[in-house]
N, C-alpha and C positions, 0 to 999 in steps of 0.2 A: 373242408379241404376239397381240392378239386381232381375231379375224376381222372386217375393215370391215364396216357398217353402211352401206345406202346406202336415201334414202330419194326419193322422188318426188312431189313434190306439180302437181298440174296446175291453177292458178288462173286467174281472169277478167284477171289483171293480169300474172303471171308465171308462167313453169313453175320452180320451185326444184328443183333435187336436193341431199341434204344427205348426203357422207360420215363417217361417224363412224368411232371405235377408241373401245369402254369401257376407263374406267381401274378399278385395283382401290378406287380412293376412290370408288368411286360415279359419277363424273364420267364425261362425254363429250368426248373429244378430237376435234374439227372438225377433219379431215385436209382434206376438198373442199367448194368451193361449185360449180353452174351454177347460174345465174341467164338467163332469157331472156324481153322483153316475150310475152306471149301473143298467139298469133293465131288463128284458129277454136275460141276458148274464150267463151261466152258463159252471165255467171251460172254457173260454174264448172260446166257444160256443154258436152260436143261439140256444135258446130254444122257445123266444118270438117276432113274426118276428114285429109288430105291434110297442113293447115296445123297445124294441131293437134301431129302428128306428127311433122313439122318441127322444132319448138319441141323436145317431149320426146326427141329426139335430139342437140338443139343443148345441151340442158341438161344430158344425158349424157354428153356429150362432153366440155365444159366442167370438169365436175366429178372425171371420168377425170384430167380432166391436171392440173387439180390435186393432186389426191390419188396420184396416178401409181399407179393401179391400175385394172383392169378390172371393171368395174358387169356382174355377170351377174343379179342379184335385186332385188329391190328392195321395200319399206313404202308402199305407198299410202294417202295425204290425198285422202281426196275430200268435196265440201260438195252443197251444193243445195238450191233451193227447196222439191225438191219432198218432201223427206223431212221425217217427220212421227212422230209421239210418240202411245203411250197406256199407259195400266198396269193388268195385266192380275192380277187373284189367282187363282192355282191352290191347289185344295184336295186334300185327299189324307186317306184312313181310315189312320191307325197300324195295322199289323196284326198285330204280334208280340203273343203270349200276355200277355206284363209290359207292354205301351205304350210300352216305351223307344223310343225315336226313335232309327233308325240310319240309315245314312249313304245308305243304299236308299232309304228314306223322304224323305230330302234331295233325290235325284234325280231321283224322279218328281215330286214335288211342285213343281219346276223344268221338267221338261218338261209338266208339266201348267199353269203359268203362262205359258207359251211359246206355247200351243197356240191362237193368236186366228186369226182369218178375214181375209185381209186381199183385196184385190180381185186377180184374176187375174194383174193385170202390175207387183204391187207384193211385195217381198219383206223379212225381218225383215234388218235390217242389225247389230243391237245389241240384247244383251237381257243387261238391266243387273238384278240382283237388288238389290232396296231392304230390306223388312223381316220376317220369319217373323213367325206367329203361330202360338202353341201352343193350342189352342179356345180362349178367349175372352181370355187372355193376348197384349198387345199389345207389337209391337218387339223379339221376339228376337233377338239377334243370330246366335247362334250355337248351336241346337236340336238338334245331336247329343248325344243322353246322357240328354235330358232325357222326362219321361216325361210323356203326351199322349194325347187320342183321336183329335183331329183337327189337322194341320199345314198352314198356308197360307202361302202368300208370295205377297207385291206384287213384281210384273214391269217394270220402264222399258222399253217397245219403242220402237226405231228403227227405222220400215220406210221405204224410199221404191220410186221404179219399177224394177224390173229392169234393163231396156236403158239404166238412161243410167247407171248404177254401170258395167255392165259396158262400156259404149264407152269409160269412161276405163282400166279394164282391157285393151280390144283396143288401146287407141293404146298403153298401154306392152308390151306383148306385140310387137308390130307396130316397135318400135325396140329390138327384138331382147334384151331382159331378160324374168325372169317374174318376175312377180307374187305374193311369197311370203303377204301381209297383208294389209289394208287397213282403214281406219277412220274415222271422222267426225271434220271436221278441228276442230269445235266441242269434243271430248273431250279430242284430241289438246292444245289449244292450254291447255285446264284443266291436265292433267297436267304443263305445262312450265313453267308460269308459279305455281301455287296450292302453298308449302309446306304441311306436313302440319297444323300451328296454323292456318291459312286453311280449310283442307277439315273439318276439327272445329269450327271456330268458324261457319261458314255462309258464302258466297262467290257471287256471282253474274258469272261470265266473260265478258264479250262480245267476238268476233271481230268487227271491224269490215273486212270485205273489200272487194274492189271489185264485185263482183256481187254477196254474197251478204253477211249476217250472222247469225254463227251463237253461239248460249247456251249456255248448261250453268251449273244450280245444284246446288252442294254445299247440305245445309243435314241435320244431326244426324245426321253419320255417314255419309251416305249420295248420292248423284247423285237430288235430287229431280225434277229436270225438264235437257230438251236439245230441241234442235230450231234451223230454220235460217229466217229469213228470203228473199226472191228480192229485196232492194232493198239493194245498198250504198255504197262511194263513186262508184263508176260513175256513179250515177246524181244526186249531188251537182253533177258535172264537167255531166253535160247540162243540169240545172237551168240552171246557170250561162251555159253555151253559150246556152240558147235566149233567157233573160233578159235576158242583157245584147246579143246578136247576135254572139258571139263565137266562133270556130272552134273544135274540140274542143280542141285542142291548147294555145291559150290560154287555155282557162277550165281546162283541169289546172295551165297554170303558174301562173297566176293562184291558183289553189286553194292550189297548194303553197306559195305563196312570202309573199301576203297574205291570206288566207283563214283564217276561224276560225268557232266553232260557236255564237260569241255576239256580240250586237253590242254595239259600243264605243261609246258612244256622248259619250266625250270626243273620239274619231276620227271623229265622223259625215263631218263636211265635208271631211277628206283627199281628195283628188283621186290616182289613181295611173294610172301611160300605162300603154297595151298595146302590146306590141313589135309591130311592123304582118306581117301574113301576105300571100302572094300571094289576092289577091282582098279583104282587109280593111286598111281605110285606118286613117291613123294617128288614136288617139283618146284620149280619158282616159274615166275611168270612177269613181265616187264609191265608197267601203271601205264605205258603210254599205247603197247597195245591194246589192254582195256579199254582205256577211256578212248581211245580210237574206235571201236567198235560201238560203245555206249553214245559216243557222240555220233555215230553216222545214221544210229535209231532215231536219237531224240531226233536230230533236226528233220528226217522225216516223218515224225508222229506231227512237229510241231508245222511242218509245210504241206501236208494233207489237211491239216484244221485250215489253216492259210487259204487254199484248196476250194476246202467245201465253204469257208464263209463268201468268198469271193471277192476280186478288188473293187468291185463298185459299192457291195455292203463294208469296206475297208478305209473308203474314203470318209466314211463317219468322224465325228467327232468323237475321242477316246477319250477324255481328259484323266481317269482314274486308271489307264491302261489295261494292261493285262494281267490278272491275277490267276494266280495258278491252286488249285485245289487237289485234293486226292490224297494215294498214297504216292503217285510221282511225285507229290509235289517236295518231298522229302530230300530228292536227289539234288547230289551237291553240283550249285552251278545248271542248276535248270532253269531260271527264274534271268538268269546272265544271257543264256540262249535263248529262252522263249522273246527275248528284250530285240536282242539280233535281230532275229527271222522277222516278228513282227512292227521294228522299228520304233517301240515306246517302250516306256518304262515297265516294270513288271514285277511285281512282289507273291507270297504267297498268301493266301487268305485262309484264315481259321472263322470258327463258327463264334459269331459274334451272342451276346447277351444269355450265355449258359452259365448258368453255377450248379454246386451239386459235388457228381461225380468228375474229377480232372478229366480226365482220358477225352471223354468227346469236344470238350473246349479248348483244349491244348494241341489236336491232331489234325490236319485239313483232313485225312481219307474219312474222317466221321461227317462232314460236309453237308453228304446229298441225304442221312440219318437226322441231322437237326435240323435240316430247313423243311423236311416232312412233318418233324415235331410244331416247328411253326407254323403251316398250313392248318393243321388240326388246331390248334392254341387259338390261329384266327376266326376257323372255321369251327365250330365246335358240332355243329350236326352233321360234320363230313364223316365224322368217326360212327355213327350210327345210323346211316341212310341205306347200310348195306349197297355191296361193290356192283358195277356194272361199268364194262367199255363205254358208256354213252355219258355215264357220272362221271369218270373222270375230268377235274376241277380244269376250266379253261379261261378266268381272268384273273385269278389270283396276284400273277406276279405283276401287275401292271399297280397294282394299289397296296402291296406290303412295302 
């Protein structure tokens, strides 16, 4: 039997832990779930080191006993506002006598697109190789062999701040697991949901979380753009709360239960009660001012993604559209707006080739949790090389 996989993700809305076993099909067997609401996580950042902590234990625990085995390591999901995107070309002289391009020349010309400035307290998370160029020869794929005077390659960087990657690294350290990996849970949620006809065809992924939401576009082979928003359902729930005068609590049920990201406007006039809370009286409240408020969020979560990918990275080819993950991706009539805004078609994606336990293969918010399982699955020394900002995996997604 092959050695469990266990993974940790630390969200705005939940802390997840995901046990796996690969199978020899390719597949991941879900031996364990933890699940736990989160609490000093905000924007899918430590705020509460204590409460935090808490949580990533309870989810450990959880997950231990279903899986009835003991979590010493763990795959870290981490997102955040604060991390940010550029693409950097390194160049490099061929210098064998014949100009053959060997595998040396591959190397530096990698560490030489690697090599940007970034500000003191911000470090590379991800550095995603997109395209070689042989001198003036554009889109190589694959430039060993071939013969050259000068070799470049376009870099995808993921940097964001230091300390706040690493405080999700001391909370799970600190409930007593290391930290073998770790990765952006925007990549992660591509890799679980995008078969390999999606990622050749062109694909735009959006995580729709409760703090944050986070992109990633496939498009001609390659991961042309990633990066993460700091607005997401969280911030839908407060919309609601403040607009209608509603307690947090009831504008999340409210959300989940009649809530959608378009308005109905056969249902304008429906009238629906609010269960009454200590201190809110009892009341009713109109579906069209809802989902008015609910749709004035989404379409701007979904036109800051618009935003940051930009219209020249837009004019791509999409052919598999846009596919929506997370737990936004739940909301009714998201998938109709995200279509809108972005002009192609748009579905939701679930984690593809899971059996086991339902819950993670049935749910998109489990997403950016199984497509770490598959990193580890592909990579099986990632889970024991022990963690460092510098190991963090940077080709993976271009050959899963």
């Amino acid at each position: 039997m092959s050695h469990p996989i266990a993974v940790l993700e630390i969200g705005t809305s939940e802390v997840r832990v995901l046990v796996a076993e690969p199978r020899e099909d390719g597949h991941l067997m879900i031996t364990g779930v933890g699940a736990v609401p989160s609490r000093g996580i905000r924007k899918s950042e430590v705020i509460d080191f204590d409460n935090a902590l808490a949580c990533v234990k309870s989810a450990i625990q959880e997950a231990e006993n279903n899986a009835q085995v003991s979590i010493q390591d763990v795959m870290l999901v981490f997102s955040g506002g604060h991390i940010r995107q550029l693409i950097n070309r390194g160049t490099v002289t061929v210098l064998s006598e014949n100009r053959v391009i060997q595998r040396e020349d591959m190397d530096d010309v990698m560490e030489n697109a690697r090599a940007v400035n970034l500000p003191p307290d911000h470090e590379i998370l991800h550095s995603i190789y997109q395209h070689f160029y042989i001198d003036d020869q554009p889109r190589v794929v694959n430039p060993d062999g071939m013969i050259g005077s000068r070799l470049s390659l376009d870099m995808l960087i993921l940097y964001g701040v230091r300390n706040r990657v690493r405080n999700l690294v001391h909370v799970a350290e600190e409930a007593a697991v290391e930290v073998a990996d770790a990765a952006f849970g925007g990549l992660c949620s591509a890799l679980a949901v995008l078969s390999r006809q999606q990622k050749e065809g062109g694909a735009i992924v959006i995580d729709l979380g409760a703090g944050t939401t986070d992109y990633v576009l496939y498009s001609e082979q390659i991961i042309a753009r990633a990066g993460s928003i700091a607005v997401g359902g969280d911030h839908v729930t407060n919309d609601i709360s403040l607009g209608l005068n509603l307690s947090g609590g009831q504008a999340e049920r409210l959300k989940r239960k009649h809530g959608a990201a378009m308005i109905d406007l056969g249902a304008r006039d429906r009238k629906i009660p609010i269960t009454p809370e200590s201190g809110y009286p009892v009341r009713e409240i109109q579906l069209r001012d809802l989902n008015t408020i609910m749709h004035a969020r989404m379409q701007e979560i979904f036109e800051l993604v618009k935003s940051d990918i930009g219209k020249e990275s837009l004019r791509r080819r999409f052919s598999a559209g846009v596919v929506l993950t997370g737990g936004g991706a739940r909301m009714a009539r998201a998938t109709e707006l995200a279509s809108r805004v972005f002009e192609m078609p748009c579905h939701i994606g679930l984690p593809k080739e899971v059996t086991g336990l339902a819950m993670p293969g049935e749910s998109p918010e489990y997403a950016a949790t199984v497509g770490m399982l598959k990193y580890a699955m592909r990579n099986p020394g990632a889970t024991s090389r022990g963690f460092s900002i510098k190991n963090i995996f940077k080709t993976l997604f271009l050959k899963a």
